[in-house]
C-alpha positions as CSV (number, residue, x, y, z in Angstrom):
1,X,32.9,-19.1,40.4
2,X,30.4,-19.8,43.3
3,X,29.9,-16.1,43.6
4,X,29.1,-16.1,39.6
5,X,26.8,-19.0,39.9
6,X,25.0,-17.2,43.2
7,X,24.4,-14.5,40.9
8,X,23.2,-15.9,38.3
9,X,20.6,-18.0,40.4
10,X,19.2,-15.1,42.2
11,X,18.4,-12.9,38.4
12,X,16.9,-16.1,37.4
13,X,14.4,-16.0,40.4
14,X,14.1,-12.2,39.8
15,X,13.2,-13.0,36.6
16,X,10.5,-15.9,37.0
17,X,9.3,-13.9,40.2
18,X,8.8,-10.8,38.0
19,X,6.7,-13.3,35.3
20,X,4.5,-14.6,38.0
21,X,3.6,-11.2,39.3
22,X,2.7,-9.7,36.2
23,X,0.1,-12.3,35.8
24,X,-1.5,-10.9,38.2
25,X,-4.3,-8.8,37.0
26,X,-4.1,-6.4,39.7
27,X,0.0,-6.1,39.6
28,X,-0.6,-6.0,35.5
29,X,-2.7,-2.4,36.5
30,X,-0.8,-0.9,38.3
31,X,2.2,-1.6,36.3
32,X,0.3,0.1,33.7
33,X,-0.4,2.8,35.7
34,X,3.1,3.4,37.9
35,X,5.4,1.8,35.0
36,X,8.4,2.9,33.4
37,X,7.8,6.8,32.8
38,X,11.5,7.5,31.5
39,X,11.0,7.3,27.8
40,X,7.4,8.4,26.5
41,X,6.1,6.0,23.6
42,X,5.3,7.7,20.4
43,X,2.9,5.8,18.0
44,X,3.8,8.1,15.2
45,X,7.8,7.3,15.1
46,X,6.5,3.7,15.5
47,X,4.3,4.2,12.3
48,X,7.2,6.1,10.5
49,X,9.5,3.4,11.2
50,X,7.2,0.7,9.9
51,X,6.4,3.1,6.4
52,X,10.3,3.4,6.3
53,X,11.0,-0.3,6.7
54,X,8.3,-0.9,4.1
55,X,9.1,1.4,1.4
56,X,12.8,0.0,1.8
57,X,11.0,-3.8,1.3
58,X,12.7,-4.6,4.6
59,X,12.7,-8.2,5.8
60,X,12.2,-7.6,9.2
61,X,12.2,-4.6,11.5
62,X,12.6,-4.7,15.1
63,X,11.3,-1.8,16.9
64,X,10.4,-0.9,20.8
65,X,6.6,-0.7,22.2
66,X,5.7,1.0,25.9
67,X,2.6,-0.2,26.8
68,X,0.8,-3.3,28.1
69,X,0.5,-6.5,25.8
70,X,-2.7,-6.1,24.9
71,X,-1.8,-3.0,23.2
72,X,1.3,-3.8,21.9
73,X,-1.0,-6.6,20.2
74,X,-3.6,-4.7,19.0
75,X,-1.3,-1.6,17.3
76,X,1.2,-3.7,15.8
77,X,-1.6,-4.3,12.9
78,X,-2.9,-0.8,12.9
79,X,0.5,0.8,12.8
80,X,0.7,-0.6,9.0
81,X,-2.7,0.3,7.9
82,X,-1.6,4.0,9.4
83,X,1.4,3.6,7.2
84,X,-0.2,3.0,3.8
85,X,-2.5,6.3,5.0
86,X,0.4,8.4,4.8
87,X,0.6,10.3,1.1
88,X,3.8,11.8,1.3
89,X,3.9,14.6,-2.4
90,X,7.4,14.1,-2.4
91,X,6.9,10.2,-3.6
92,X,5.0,8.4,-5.6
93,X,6.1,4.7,-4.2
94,X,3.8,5.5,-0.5
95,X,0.1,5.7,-0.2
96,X,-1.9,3.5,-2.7
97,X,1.7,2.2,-4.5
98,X,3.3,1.1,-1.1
99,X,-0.7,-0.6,0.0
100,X,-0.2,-3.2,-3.6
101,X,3.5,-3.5,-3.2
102,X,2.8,-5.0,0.3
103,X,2.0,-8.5,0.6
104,X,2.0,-9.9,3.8
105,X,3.5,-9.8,7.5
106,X,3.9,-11.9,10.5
107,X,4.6,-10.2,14.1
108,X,6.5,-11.2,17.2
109,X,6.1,-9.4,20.4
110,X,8.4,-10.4,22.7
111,X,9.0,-8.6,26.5
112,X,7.7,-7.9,29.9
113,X,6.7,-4.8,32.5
114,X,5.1,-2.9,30.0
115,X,8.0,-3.4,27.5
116,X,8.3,-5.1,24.5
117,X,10.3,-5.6,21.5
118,X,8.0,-6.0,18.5
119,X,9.6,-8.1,15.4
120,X,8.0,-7.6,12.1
121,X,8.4,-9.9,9.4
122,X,7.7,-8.5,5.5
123,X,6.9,-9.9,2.5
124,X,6.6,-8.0,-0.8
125,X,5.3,-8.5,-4.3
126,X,7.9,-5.9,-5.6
127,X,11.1,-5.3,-4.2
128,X,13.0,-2.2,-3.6
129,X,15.3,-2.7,-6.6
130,X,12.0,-3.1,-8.6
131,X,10.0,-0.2,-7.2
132,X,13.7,2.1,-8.3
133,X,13.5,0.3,-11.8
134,X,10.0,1.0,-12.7
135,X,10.9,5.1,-11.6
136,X,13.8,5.1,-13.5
137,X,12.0,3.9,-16.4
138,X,8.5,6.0,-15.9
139,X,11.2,9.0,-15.8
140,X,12.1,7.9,-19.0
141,X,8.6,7.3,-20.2
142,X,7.2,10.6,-19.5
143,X,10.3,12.8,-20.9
144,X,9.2,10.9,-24.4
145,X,5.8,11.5,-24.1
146,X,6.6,15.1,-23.2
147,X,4.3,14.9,-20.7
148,X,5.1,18.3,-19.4
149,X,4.0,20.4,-22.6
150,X,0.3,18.5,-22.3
151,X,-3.0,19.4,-20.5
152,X,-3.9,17.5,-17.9
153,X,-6.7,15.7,-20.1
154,X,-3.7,14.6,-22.7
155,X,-1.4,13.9,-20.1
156,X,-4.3,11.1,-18.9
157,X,-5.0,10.0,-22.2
158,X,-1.1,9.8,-23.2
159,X,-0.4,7.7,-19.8
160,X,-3.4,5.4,-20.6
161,X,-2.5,4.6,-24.1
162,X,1.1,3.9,-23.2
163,X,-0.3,1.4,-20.5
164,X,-2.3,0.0,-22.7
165,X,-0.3,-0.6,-25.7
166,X,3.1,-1.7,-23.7
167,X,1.3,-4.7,-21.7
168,X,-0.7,-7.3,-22.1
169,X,-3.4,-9.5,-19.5
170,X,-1.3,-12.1,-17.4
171,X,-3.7,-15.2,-18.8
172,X,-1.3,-17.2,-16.6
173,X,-2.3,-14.5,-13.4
174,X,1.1,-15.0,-12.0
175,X,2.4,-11.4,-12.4
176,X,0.8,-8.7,-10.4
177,X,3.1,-5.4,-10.2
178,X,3.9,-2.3,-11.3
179,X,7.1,-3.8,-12.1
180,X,5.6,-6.9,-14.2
181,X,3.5,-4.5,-16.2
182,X,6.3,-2.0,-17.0
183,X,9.5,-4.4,-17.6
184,X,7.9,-7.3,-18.1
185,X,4.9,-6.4,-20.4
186,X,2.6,-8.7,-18.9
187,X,0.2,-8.9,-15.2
188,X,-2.9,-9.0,-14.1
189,X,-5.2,-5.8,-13.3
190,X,-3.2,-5.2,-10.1
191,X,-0.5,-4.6,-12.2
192,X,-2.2,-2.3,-14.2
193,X,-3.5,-0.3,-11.7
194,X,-0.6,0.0,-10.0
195,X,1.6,1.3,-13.0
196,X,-1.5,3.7,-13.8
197,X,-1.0,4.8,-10.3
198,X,2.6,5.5,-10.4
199,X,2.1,7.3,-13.9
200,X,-0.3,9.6,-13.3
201,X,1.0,11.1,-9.9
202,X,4.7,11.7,-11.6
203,X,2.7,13.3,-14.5
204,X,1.3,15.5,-11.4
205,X,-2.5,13.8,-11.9
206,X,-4.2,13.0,-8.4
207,X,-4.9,9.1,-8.6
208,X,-6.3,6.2,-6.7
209,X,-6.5,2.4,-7.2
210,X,-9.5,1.5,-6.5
211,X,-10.5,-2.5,-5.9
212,X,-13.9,-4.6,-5.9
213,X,-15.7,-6.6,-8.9
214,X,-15.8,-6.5,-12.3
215,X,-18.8,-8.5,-13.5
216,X,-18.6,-10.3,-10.6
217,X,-14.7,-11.1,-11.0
218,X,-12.3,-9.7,-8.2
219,X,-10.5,-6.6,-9.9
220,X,-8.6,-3.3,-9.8
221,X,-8.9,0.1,-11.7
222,X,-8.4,3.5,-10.5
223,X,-10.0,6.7,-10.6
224,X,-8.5,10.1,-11.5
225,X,-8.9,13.8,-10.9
226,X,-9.3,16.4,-13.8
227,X,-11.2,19.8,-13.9
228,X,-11.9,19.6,-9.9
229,X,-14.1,16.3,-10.7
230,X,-13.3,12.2,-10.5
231,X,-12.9,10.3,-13.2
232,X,-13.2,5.9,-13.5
233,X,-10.1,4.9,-15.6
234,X,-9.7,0.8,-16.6
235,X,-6.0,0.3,-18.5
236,X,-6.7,-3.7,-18.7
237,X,-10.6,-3.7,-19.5
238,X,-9.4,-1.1,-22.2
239,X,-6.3,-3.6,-23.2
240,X,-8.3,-6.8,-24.2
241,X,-7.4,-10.5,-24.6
242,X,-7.4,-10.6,-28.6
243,X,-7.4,-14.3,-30.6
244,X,-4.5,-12.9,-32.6
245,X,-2.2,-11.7,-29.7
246,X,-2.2,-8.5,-30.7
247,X,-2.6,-5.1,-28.3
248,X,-5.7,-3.3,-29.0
249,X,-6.0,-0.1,-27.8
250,X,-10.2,0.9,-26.6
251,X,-11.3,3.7,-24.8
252,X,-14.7,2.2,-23.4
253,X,-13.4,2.1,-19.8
254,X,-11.6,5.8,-20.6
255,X,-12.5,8.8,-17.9
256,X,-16.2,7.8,-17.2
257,X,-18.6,8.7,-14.8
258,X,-20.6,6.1,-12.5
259,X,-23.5,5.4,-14.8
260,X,-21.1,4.7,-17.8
261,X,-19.1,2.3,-14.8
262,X,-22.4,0.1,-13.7
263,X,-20.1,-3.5,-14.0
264,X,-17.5,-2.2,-12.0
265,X,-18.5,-2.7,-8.0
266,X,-16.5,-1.3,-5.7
267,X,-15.3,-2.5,-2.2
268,X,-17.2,-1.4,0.4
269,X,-14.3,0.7,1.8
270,X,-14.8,2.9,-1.1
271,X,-18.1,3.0,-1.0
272,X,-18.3,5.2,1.9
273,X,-19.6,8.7,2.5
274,X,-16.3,9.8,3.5
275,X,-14.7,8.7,0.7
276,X,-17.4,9.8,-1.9
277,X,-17.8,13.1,-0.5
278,X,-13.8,13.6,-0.7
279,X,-13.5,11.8,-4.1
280,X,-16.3,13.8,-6.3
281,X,-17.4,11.5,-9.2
282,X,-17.9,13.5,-12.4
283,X,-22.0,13.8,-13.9
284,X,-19.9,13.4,-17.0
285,X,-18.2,11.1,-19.1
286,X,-15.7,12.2,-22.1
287,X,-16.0,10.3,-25.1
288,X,-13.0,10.1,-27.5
289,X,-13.5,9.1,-30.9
């Protein structure tokens, strides 16, 4: 027992020794420098895990870091932006579906010596079970609307009006998923956006959500591709709020150009030369009578 008791003592002054060393700046570099070398840290299997974790609207994930603190610190947030970067063509529930499916995390990092444990915590606005739901029905959806004997133009048009007849505007702005919109019938222009989304790239229509102001109101729409040119698309400023409760279906916010678009702002992340010069907006806009 004494021998137990003598062993424990002396990893318990390992351990604080160990603490009060690495404090020290100069220790911390070379640490850095000289530390463990046996397993090489990859950031992209880090960010694959966290995509994974999200897509699967996992809790929490606990996953390993090599590096100081400082990094550990600083990647843990970028590792998730990198996540919602990543457009995988096999699925439609990544990229700008998985960014507005995401609501929130909080991070642990926990270790020492240029190791560390890193413990994310998740929350979602539409679960796993959800996200399956709303492809299983948009599967559905698009075999009815024969989506696959339409031009891409009708294919648009066809995914719109569906949107648009199906849902109405969340007045009570309490629903604001894909999910909501589909099975539910009711959100708010998240919502909206995000079934658009999810529609359009099934139907094989390249798609973005885009977010910023709508006469001065915080909103989302999204923009789509047709004819090698971007379109602006608006499912719930072309679905208004009507005194009689009724749907009614408009095409004022239908495949325009930015001139035809001058109430919508966008956020300055889209705003961008990068981003313009890789999403083209059309000269253009189509009118449909």
């Amino acid at each position: 027992m004494k021998r137990i008791l003598k062993a424990a003592f002396i990893v318990l002054i390992l351990c604080v020794l160990g603490e009060i060393l690495y404090n020290n700046d100069s220790v911390k570099k070379w640490i850095v420098k000289n530390g463990p070398q046996g397993e090489q840290f990859n950031k992209e299997e880090f960010v694959e895990e966290v995509r994974e974790a999200m897509l699967d609207s996992r809790a929490k994930l606990k996953i390993k870091f090599k590096g100081s603190y400082e990094e550990a610190n600083k990647f843990v947030g970028e590792a998730v932006r990198k996540a919602f970067e990543i457009d995988d063509k096999s699925t439609s529930s990544d990229y700008d579906y998985l960014r507005y499916r995401y609501k929130g995390m909080r991070v642990v990092i926990k270790g020492m010596l240029n190791s560390y444990e890193v413990v994310y915590s998740f929350q979602y606005n539409e679960t796993a079970d959800q996200t399956r739901k709303v492809d299983e029905v948009i599967k559905e959806k698009l075999k009815h609307l024969e989506i696959d004997k339409k031009s891409d133009l009708e294919k648009i048009k066809a995914i719109h009006d569906f949107i648009v007849v199906n849902a109405k505007y969340d007045t009570g702005l309490k629903r604001n998923t894909a999910y909501d919109n589909l099975i539910h019938k009711k959100s708010v222009c998240q919502g909206y956006a995000a079934l658009t989304y999810k529609m359009m790239v099934e139907a094989g229509i390249p798609c973005r959500i885009i977010t910023g102001t709508a006469k001065d109101v915080n909103h989302a729409w999204n923009i789509v591709e047709l004819d090698g040119s971007w379109y602006n698309i608006d499912c719930t400023w072309d679905d208004p709020v009507s005194s009689d409760g009724r749907s009614h279906l408009e095409y004022k916010y239908f495949l325009k150009n930015e001139e035809d678009f001058k109430d919508h702002v966008r956020d300055q992340e889209y705003m961008s030369d990068k981003f313009k010069n890789r999403y083209k907006m059309t000269n253009k806009s189509y009118t449909i009578e």
